[in-house]
N, C-alpha and C positions, 0 to 999 in steps of 0.2 A: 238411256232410258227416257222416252216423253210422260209426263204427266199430262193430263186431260185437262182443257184450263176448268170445266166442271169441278174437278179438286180443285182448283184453285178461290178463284171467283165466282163461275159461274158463271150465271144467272140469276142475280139474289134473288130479283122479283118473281122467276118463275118457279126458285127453289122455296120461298119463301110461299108464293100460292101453292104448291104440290104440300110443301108442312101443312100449312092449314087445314088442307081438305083429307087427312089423311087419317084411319079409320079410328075411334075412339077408346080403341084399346086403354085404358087403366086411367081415362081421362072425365071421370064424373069427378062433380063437386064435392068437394070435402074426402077425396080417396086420400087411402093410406098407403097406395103404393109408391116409392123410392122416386121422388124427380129422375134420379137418373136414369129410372126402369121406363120413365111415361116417355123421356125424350128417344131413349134408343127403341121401343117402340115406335117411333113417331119414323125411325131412320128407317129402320128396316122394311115398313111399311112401304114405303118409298123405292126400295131396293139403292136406300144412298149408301155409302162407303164411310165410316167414323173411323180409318186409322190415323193414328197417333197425329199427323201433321197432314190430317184435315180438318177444312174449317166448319164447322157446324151450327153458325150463329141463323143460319133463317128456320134451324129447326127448334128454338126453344122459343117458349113464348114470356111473357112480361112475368115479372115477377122469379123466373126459374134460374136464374144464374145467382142469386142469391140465397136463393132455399138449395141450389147443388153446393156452392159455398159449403154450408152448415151441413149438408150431407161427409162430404169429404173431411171435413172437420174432424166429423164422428168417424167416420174409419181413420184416421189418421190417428185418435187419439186408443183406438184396439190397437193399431197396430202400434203405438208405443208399449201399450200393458202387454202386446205380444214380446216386445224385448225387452221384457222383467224389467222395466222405467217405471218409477214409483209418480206418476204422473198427480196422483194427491198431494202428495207431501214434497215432492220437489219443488220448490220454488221457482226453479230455474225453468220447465219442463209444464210447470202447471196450465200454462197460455200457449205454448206450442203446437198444441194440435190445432189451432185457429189460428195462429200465425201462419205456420207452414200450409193451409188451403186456402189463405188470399195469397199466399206467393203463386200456387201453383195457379189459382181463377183466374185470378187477374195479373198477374205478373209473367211468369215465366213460361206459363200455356196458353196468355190470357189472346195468342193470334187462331185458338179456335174459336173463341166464344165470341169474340167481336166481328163486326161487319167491316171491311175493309172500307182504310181511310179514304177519304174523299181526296179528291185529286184533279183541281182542273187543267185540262188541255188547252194549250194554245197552239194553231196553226204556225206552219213552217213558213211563215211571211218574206224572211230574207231566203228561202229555198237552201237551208244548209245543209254540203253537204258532205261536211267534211268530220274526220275523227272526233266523239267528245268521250273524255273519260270521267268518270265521276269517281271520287273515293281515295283516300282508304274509308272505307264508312264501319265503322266499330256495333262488331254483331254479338250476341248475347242468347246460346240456346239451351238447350239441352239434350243429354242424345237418350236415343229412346230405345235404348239397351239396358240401359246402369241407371238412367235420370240423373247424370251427371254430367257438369255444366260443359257447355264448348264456348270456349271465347277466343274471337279472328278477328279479321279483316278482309270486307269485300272489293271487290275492283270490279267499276260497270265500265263498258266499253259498247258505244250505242255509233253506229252510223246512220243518219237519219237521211230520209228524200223530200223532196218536194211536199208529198202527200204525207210527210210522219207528222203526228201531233206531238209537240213538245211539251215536256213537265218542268215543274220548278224545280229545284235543286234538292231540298228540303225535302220533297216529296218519296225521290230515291230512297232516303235512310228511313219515313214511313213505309214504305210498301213495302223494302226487306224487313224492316222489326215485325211488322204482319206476319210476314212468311218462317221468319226464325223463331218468332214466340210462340211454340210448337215443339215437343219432342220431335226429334230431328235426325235424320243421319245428314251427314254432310254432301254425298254427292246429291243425293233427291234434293235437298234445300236451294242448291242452287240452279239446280232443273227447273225447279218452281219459281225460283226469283227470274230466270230468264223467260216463261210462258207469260208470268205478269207484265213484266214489263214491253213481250213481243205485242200481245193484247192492247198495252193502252197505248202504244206508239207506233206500231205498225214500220218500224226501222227497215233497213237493206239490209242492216246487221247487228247482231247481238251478241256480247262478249263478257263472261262472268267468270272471275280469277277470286277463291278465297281460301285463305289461311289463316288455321287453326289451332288453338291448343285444344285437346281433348283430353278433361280431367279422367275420361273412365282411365284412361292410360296413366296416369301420374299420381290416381288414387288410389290403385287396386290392383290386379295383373301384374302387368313386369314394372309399375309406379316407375315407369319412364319419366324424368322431368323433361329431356331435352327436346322430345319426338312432336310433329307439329304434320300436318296435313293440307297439302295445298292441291287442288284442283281445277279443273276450268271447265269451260263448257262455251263452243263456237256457234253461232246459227250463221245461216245467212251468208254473205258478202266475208262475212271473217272468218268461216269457214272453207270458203271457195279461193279466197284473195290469201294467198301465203304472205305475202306483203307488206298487206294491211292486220295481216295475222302478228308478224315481227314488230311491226312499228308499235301495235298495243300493249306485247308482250314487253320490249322494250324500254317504253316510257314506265312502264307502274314499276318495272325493275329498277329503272332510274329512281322509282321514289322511295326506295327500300321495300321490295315487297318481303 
């Protein structure tokens, strides 16, 4: 399955001018209709795409990730009176509904509503171009089934040329947290970590191995503890090169995968 890097990245600036200029549906001063109604007006208008583990930060504007905050809040806290939770009188339960909508803003979904971290490039100066693998890099998402958590580990596996622009190390476990902080299913997650990263480095080849627990499994359904999920995804040179395919597969094996 390819993801468009449009879901991914983009073009903020030209996603972000198409937000702007986009028709005034439910956007006079002092309206009372739902932040979340003015923004997904804002998408639709546009003909963009808001599922689950995409990003939608050039369409909101100053001020609205804060007032969506306090929106979800409030459904959050019906849908506890929906499950007969005495959200008055518990104590426990009484700050809940505002706890649980800054985890989902900003925390656990919070790779829609942000702009992708900055990232700078340095040219291939020494022309390397030999195997780098990066990782285990500890991923944290949730899946967008259950909204129940997945925690894994990634293995990036980058063959770079002459012409690839290199990143910091650092920057790997930013641009996946981006892509994971997102309801998710697992194989598209790593579809979309390999589009980013073919984007900002322009590699021979590109190699993504990760491994999973999946709580919908161990919470719910067959509450499997032992069952775990690993997949990959080849572009490139490590698709074509069986080889250079074994030697990556290999090495991340060697480090307990």
């Amino acid at each position: 399955m390819s993801v468009s890097l449009d879901t991914l990245v983009g073009s903020e600036r030209a996603r972000a001018s198409a937000a702007s200029t986009a028709p005034a549906l439910f956007e006079r001063p002092g309206s009372s209709t739902p932040v979340a109604d003015r923004i997904r007006s804002r998408l639709q208008a546009q003909g963009a795409r808001f599922n689950a583990n995409d990003n939608i930060h050039a369409y909101l504007r100053e001020g609205e990730l804060e007032a969506l905050q306090e929106e979800v809040a409030d459904k959050m806290s019906e849908v506890l009176r929906a499950l007969v939770i005495d959200v008055d009188q518990d104590h426990n339960t009484q700050d809940t509904a505002r706890r649980v909508a800054k985890m989902y803003v900003r925390e656990v979904f919070g790779g829609r509503y942000r702009e992708a971290p900055p990232v700078t490039e340095f040219p291939n100066v020494s022309q390397l171009n030999e195997l780098m693998i990066i990782g285990p890099v500890t991923v944290r998402s949730a899946c967008s089934h259950h909204l129940c958590p997945i925690m894994g580990k990634v293995w990036v596996g980058v063959m770079p040329n002459e012409h690839s622009e290199l990143i910091g190390l650092s920057k790997y476990a930013r641009l996946i947290d981006w892509i994971m902080s997102r309801p998710q299913i697992q194989e598209e997650a790593i579809d979309q970590v390999a589009e980013l990263l073919q984007d900002k480095m322009q590699p021979d080849g590109i190699a993504i191995v990760m491994k999973a627990d999946h709580f919908c499994m161990q919470w719910r359904g067959v509450k499997d503890g032992e069952s775990k999920m690993t997949n990959s995804i080849m572009r490139g040179s490590f698709l074509k090169d069986s080889s250079l395919r074994r030697e990556f597969l290999s090495l991340i094996d060697g480090a307990r995968l």
